[in-house]
N, C-alpha and C positions, 0 to 999 in steps of 0.2 A: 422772210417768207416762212412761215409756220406750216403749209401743208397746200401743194398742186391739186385741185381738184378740174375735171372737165367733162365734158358733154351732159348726158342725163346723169350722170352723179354728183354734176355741180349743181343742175337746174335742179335736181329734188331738192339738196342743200340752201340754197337760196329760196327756195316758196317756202322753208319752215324760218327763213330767219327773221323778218318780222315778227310774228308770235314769241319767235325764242328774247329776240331782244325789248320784246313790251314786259314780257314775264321780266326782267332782272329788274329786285327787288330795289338798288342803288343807285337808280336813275336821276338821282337829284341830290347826290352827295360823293364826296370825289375825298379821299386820305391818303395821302402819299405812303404812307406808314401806317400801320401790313395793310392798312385798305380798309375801305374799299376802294380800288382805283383801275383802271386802264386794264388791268392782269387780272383783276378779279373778274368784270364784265367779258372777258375772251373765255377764261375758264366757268362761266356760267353758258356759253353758247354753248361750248363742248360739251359741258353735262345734258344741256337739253338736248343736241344734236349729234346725237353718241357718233353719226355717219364722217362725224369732220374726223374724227380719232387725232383730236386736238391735244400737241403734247407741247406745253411751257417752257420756256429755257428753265433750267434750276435760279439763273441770275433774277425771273421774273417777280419780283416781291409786288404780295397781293394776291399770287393764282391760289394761294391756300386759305386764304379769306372765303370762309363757308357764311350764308345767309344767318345772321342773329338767331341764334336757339339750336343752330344745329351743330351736331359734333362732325358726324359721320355720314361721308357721300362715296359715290364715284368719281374716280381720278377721271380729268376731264378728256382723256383718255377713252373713259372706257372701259379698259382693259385691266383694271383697280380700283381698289379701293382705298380710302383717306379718314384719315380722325385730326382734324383740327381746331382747335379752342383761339378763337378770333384769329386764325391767322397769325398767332405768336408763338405757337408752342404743336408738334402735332410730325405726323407720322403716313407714311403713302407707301404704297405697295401696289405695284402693276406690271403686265409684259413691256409695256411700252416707257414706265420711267424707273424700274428702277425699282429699288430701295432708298427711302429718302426720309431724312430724318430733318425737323422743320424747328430753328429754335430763334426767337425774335423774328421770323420772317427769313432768315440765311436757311440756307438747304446745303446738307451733308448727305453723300450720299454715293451710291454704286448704280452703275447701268450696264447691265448682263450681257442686252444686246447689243449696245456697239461699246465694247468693254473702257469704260472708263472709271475712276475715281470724280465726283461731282463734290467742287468746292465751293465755300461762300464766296459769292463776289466776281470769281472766273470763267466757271461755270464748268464744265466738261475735260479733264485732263484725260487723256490725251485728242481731245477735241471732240465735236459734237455729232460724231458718224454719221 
């Protein structure tokens, strides 16, 4: 479970998600490796649909896969900002993940607000607040 939502903050969320999932660019191609795949298509809802304030495990490989040509978005989040070069190599800063640093698709990194250490592969030391 990624994120509870209900009542009228669900049902506005739900009447935008068709449009949001017709708009992803990757509809007809799937890469395990950095993506585009499964983690990249969740972190394009959250950039259209800023109201999910949709935040990735760090283990997600794929959520930093930016559409071809682009460097620089908003963390799907939200609440940051992201520079990634395919999904291989790149850089995110926001309230909600953190300082994270992106190399082959592994994520290193720090989370302020529920204090952890964010390793490759485990995800969250001392767990995911």
């Amino acid at each position: 479970l990624l994120r509870d939502v209900r009542g009228a903050d669900a049902q506005a969320i739900i009447d935008r998600l068709p449009r949001a999932a017709a708009s992803y660019p990757y509809a007809s191609s799937y890469t395990m490796w950095p993506g585009p795949n499964s983690n990249t298509f969740l972190a394009h809802l959250g950039r259209e649909i800023p109201e999910l304030h949709l935040t990735l495990p760090t283990t997600a490989i794929g959520k930093d896969y930016l559409p071809a040509g682009q460097f620089w978005a908003r963390t799907p989040s939200g609440t940051g900002y992201q520079m990634s070069v395919s999904g291989l190599f790149g850089v995110a800063a926001g309230r909600d993940e953190g300082l994270e640093l992106n190399v082959l698709g592994l994520v290193i990194g720090l989370d302020f607000r529920h204090p952890a250490i964010k390793l490759p592969g485990i995800g969250n030391v001392p767990g995911d607040g």
